[in-house]
ROVO-400356 format. One line per field, with one value per residue: residue in one letter; x, y, z of N, C-alpha, C in turn. Coordinates in nm, 4 decimals. Atoms other than C-alpha are relative to their C-alpha. Layout:
<nodes>
r	A, ...
npx	X, ...
npy	Y, ...
npz	Z, ...
capx	X, ...
capy	Y, ...
capz	Z, ...
cpx	X, ...
cpy	Y, ...
cpz	Z, ...
</nodes>
This chain:
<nodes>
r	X, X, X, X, X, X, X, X, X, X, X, X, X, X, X, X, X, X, X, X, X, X, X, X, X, X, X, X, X, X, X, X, X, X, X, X, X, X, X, X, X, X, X, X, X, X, X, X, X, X, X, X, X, X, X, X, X, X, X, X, X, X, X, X, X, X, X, X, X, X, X, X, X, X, X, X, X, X, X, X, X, X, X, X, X, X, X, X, X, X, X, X, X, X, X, X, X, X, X, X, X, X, X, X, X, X, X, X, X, X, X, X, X, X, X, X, X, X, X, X, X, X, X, X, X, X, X, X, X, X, X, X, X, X, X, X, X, X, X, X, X, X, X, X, X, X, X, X, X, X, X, X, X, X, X, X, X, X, X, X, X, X, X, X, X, X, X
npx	0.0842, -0.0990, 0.0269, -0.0078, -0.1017, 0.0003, -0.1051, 0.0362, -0.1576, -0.1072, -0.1040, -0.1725, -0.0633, 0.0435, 0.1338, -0.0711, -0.0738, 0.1026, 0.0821, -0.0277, -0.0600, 0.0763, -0.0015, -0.1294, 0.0466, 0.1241, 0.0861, 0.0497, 0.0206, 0.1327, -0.1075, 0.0901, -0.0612, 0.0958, -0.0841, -0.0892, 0.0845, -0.1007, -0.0853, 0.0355, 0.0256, -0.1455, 0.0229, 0.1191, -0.0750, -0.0825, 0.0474, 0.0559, -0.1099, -0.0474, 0.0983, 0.1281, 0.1131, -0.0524, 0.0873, -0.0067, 0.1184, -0.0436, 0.0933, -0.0907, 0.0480, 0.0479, 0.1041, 0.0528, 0.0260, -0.1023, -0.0210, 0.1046, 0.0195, -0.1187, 0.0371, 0.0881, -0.0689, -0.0993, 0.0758, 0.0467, -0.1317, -0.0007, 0.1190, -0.0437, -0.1403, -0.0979, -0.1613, -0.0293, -0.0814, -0.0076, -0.1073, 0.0261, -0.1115, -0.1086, -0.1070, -0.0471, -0.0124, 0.0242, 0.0323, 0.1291, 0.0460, 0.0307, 0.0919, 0.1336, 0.0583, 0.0152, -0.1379, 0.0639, 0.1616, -0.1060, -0.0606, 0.1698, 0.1227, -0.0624, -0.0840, 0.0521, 0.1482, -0.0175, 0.0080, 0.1057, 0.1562, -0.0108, -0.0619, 0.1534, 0.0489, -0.0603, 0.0233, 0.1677, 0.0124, -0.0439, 0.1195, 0.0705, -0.0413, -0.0348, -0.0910, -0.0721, -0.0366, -0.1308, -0.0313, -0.0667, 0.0261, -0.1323, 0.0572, -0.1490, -0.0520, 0.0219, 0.1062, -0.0700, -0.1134, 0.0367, -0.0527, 0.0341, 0.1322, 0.0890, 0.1290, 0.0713, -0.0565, -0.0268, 0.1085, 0.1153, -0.0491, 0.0188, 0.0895, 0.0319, -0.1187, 0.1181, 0.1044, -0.0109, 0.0082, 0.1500, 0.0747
npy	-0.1188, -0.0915, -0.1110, -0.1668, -0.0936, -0.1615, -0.0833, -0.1106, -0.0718, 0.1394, -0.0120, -0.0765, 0.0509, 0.1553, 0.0909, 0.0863, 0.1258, 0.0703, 0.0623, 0.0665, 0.1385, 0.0490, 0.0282, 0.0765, 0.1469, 0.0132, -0.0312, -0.0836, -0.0980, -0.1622, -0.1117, -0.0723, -0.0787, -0.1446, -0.0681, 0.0252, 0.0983, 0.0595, 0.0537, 0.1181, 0.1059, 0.0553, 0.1222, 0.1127, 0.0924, 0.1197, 0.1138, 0.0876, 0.0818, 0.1055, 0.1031, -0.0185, -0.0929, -0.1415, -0.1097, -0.1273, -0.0504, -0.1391, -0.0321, -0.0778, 0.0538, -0.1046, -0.0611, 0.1684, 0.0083, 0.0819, 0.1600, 0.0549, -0.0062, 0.0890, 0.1141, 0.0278, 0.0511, 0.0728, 0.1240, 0.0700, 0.0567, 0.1603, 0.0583, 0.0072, -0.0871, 0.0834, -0.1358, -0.2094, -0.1031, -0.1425, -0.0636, -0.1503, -0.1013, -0.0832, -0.0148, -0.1685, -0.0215, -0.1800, -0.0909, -0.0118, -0.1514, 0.0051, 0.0942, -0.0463, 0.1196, 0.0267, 0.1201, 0.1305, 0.0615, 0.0543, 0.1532, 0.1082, 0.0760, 0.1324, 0.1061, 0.0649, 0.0173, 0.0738, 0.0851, 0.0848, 0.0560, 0.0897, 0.0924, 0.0318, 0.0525, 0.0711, 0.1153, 0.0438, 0.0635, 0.1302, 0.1311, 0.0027, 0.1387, 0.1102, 0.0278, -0.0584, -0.0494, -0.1364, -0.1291, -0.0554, -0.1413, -0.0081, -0.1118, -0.0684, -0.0286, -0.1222, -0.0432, -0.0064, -0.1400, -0.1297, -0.1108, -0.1176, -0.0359, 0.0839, -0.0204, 0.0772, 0.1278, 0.0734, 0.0829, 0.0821, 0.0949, 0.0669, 0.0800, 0.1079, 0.0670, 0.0563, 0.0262, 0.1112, 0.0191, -0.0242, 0.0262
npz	0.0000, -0.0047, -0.0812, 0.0525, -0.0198, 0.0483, -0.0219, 0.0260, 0.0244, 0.0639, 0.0836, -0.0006, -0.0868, -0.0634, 0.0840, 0.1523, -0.0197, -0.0367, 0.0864, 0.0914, -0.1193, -0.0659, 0.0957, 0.0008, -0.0723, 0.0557, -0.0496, 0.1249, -0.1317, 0.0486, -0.0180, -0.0800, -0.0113, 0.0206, 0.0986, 0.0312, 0.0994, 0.0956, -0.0796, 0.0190, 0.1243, -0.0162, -0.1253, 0.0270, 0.0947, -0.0875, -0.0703, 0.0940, 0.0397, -0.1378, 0.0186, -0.0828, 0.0329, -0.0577, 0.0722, 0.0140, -0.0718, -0.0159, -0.0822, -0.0516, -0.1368, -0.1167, 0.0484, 0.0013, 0.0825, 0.1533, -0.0358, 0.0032, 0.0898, 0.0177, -0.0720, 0.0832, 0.1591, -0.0479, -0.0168, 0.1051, 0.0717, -0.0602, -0.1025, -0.1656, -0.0658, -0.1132, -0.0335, 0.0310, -0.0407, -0.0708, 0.0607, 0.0515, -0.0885, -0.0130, -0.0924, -0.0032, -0.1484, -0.0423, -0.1240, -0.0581, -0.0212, 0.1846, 0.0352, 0.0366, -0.0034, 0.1439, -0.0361, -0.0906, 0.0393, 0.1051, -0.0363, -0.0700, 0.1002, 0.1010, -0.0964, -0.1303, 0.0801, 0.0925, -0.0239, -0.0619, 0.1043, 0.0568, -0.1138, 0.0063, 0.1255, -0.0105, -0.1037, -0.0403, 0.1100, -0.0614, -0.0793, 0.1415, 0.1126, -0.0829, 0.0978, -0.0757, 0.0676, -0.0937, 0.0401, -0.0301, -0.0564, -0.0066, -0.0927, 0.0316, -0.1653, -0.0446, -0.1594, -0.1694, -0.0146, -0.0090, 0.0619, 0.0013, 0.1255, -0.0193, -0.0820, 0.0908, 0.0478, -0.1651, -0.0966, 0.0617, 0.0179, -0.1456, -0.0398, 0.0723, -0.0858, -0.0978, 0.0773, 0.0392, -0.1540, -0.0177, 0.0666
capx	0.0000, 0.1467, 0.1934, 0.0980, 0.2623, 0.1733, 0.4585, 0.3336, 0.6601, 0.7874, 0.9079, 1.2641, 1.4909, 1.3805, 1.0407, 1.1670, 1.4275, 1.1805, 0.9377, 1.1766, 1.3309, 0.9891, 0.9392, 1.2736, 1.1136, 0.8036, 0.5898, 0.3195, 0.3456, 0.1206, 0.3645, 0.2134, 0.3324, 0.2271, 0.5026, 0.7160, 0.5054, 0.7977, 0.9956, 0.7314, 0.6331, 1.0040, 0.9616, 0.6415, 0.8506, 1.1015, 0.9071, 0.7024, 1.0439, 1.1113, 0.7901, 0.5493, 0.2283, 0.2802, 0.0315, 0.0929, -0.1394, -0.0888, -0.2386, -0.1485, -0.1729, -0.2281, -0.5621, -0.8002, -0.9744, -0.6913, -0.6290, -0.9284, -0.9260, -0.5685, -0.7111, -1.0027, -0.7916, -0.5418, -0.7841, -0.9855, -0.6510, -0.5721, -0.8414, -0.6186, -0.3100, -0.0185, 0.2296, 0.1801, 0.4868, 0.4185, 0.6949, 0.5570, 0.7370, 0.8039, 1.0758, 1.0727, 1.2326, 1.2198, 1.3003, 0.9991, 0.9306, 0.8890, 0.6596, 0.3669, 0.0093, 0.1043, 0.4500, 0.2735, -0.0402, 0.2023, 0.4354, 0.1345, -0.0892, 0.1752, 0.3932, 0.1521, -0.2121, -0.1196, 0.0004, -0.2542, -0.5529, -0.3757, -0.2390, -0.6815, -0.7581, -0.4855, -0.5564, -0.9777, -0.8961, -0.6606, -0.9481, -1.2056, -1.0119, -0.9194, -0.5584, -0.2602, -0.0882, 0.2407, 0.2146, 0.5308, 0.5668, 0.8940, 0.9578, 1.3332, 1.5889, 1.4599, 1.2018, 1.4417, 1.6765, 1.6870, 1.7449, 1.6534, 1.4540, 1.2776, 0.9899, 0.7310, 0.9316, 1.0222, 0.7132, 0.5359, 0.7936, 0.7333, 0.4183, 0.4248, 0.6970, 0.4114, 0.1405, 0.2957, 0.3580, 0.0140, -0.1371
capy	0.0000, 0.3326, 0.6120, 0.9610, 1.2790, 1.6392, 1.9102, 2.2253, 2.4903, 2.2228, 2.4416, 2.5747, 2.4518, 2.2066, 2.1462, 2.0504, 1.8126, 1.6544, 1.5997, 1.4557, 1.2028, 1.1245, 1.0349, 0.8272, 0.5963, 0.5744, 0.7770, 0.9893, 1.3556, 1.6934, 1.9733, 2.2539, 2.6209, 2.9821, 3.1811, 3.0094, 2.7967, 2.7284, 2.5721, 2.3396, 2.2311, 2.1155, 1.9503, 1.7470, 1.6677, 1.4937, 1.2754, 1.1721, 1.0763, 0.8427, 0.6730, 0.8282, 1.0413, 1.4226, 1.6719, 2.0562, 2.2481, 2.6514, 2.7436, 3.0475, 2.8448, 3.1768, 3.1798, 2.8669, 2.9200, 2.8117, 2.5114, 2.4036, 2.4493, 2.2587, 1.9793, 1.9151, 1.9020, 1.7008, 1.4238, 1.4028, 1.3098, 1.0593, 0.9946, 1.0002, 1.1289, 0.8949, 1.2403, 1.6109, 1.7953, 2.1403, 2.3180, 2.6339, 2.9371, 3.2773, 3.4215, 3.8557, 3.9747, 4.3595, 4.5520, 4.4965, 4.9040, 4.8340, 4.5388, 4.6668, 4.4522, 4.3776, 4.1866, 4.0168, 3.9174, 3.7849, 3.5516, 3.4400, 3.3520, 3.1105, 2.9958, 2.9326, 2.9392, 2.7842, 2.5038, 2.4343, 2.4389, 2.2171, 1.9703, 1.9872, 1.8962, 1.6258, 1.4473, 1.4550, 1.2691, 1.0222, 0.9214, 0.9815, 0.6368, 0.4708, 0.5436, 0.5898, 0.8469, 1.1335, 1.4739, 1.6572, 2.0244, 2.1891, 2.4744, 2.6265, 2.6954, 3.0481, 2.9687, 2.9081, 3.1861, 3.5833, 3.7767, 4.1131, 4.1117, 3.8226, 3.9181, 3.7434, 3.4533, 3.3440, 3.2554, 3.1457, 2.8940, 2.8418, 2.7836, 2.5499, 2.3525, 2.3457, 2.3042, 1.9956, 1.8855, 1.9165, 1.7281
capz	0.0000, -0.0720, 0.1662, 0.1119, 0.2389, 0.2206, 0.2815, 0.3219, 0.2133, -0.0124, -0.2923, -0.1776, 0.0922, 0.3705, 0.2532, -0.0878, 0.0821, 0.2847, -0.0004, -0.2166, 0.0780, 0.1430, -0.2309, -0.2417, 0.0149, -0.1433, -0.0366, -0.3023, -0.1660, -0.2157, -0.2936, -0.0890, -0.1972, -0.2290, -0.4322, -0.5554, -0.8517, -1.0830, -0.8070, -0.7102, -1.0434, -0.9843, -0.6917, -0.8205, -1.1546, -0.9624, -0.7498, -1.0237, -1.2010, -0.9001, -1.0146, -0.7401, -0.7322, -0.6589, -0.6830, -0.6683, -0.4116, -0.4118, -0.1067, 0.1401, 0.5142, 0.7014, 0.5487, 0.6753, 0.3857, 0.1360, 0.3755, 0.3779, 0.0176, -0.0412, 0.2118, -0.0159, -0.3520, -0.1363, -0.0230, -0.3592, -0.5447, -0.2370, -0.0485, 0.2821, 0.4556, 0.6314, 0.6952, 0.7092, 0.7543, 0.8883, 0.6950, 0.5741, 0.7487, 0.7792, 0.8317, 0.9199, 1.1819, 1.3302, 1.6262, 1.8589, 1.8746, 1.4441, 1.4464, 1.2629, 1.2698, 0.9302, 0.9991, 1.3011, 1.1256, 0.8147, 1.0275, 1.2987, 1.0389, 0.8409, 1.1219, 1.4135, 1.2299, 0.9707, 1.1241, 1.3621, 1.1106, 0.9000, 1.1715, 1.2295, 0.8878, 0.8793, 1.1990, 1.1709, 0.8005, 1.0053, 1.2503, 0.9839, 0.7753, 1.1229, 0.9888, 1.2138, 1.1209, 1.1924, 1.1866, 1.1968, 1.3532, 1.2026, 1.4748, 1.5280, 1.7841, 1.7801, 2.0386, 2.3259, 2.2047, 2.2556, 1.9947, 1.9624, 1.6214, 1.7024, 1.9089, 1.6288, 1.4914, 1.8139, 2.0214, 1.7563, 1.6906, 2.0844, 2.0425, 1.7652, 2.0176, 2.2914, 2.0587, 1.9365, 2.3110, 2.3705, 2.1108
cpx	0.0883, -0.0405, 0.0196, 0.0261, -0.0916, 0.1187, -0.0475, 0.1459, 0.0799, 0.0250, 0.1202, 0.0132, -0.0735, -0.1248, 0.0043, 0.0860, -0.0809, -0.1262, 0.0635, 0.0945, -0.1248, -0.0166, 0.1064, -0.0569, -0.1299, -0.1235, -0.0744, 0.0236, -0.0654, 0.1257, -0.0941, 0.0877, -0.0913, 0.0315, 0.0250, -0.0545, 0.1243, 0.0926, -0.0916, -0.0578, 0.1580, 0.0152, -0.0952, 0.1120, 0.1101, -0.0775, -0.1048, 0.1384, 0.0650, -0.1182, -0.0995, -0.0993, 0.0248, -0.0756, -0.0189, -0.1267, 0.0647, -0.1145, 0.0991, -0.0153, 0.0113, -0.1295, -0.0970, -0.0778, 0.0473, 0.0368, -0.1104, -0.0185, 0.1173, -0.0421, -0.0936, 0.0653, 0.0749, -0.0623, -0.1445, 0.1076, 0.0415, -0.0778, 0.0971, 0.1633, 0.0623, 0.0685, -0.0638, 0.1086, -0.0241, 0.1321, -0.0130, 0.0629, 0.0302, 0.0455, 0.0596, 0.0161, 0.0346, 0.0379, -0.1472, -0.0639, -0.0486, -0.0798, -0.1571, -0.1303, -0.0206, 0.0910, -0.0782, -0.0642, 0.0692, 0.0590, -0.0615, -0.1111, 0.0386, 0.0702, -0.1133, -0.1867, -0.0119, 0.0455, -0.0826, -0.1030, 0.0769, 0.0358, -0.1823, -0.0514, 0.0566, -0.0482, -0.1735, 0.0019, 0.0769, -0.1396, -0.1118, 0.0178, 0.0396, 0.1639, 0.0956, 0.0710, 0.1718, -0.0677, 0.1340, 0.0163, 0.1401, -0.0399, 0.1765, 0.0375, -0.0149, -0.1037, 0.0503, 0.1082, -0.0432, 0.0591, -0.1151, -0.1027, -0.0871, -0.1280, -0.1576, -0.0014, 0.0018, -0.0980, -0.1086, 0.0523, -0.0032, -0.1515, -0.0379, 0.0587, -0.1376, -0.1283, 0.0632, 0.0173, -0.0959, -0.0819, 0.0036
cpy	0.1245, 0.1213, 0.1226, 0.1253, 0.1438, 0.0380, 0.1119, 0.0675, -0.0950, 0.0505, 0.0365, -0.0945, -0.1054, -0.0783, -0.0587, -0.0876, -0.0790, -0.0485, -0.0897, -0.1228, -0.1009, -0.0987, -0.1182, -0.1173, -0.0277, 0.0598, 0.1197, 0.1224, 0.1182, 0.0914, 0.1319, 0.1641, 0.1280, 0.1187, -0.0637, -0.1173, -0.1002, -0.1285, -0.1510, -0.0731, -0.1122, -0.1325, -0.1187, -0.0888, -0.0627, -0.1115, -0.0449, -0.0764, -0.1216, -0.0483, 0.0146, 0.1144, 0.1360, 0.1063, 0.1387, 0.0875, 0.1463, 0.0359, 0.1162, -0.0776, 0.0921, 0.0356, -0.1435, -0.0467, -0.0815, -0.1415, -0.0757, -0.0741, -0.1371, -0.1311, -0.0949, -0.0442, -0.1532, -0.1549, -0.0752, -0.0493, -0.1657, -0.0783, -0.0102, 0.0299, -0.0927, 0.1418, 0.1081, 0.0643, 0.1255, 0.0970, 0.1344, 0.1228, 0.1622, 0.0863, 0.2109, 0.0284, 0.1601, 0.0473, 0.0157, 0.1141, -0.0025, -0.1419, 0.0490, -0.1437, -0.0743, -0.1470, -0.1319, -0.0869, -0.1265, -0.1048, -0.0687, -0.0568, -0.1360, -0.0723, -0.0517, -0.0065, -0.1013, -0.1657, -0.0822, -0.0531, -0.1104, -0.1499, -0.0364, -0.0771, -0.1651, -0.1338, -0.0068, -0.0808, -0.1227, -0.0743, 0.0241, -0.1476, -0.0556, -0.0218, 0.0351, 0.0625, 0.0964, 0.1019, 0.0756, 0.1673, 0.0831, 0.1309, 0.0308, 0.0355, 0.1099, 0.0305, -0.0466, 0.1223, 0.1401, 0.0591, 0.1287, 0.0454, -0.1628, -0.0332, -0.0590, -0.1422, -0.0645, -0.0656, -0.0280, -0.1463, -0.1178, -0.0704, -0.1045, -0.1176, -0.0503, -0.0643, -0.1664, -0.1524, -0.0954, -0.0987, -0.1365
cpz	0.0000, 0.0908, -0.0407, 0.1488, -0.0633, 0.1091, -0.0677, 0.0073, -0.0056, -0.1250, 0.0028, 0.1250, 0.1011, -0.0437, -0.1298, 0.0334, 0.0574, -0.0744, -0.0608, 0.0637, 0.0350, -0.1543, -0.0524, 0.1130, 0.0254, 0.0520, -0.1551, 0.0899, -0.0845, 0.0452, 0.0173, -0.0485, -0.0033, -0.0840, -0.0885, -0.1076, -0.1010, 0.0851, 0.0636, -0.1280, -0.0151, 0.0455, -0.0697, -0.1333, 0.0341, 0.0795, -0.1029, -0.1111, 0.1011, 0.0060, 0.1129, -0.0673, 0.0258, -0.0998, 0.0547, 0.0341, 0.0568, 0.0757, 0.1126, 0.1730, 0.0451, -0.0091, -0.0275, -0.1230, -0.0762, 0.0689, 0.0026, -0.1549, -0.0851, 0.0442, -0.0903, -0.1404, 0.0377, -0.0248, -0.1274, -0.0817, 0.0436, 0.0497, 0.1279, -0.0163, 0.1136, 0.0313, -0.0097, 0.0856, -0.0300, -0.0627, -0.0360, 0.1136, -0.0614, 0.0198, 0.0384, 0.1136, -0.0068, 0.1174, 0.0314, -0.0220, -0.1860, -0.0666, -0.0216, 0.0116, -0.1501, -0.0017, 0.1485, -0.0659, -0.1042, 0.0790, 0.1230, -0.1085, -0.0954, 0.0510, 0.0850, -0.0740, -0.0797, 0.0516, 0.1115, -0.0718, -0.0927, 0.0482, 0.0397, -0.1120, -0.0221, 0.1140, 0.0255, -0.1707, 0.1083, 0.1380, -0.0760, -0.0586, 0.1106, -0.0503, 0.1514, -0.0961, 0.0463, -0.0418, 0.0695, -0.0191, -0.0456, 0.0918, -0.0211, 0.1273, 0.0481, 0.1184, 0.1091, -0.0406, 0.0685, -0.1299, -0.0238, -0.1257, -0.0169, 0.0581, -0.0732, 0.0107, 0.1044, 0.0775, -0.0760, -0.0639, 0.1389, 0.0261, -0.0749, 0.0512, 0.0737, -0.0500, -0.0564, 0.1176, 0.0734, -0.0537, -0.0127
</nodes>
């Protein structure tokens, strides 16, 4: 039986290595992006050259809408979900006194939003099919650090830490 995989922020760097590792040991996977289109048409045409399934889902996860929307494409393609890696991310950092509710709203809505509603969607399809399943949370060493333009990034990487904890 083959196992499927979504990787949300799987056209550039880790989410693109992690799709295409997952793909290498057979797994079908949903390339999840929001910019960067050319890059996952990339991604997908590689793991379909390695003889799996891989289907290209441009969705923004700060916006439950589009996950909702991605979730739906996702699971008419497979009908079910072994993996969701949490990958999407990102990454602006500011002097606290220069964090507008623009920059907040922007990396809370795609780091810590984003991966809860989809980590929802994911795990009510796994008991939905009676499926065991993973979901993995990527988060960063920035939520035990200090740095000074991190006041965002940081505790929303903390709470995707606890949030995964938790769950």
């Amino acid at each position: 039986m083959n196992k499927i995989a979504l990787v949300t922020g799987s056209s550039k760097g880790i989410g693109r290595a992690v799709a295409l590792a997952l793909a290498k040991r057979g797994y079908d996977v949903g390339v999840n992006y929001n910019v960067h289109g050319a890059e996952a048409a990339e991604v997908a045409d590689s793991i379909r050259k390695m003889g799996r399934r891989s289907l290209i889902l441009k969705a923004d996860v700060g916006k439950v809408s589009e996950i909702n929307s991605m979730f739906d494409q996702f699971f008419q393609e497979f009908g079910s979900i072994d993996l969701l890696v949490n990958n999407a991310g990102v990454s602006i950092f500011a002097p606290f006194i220069q964090v507008t509710e623009e920059l907040w709203d922007t990396v809370t809505n795609v780091d810590w939003k984003g991966t809860f509603f989809c980590t929802q969607r994911a795990a009510q399809n796994m008991i939905d099919m009676k499926k065991k399943g993973v979901i993995l949370n990527v988060s960063s060493n920035q939520k035990d650090g200090c740095w000074p333009t991190a006041s965002v990034y940081g505790p929303t990487k903390m709470a995707i830490a606890k949030f995964t904890r938790n769950t």
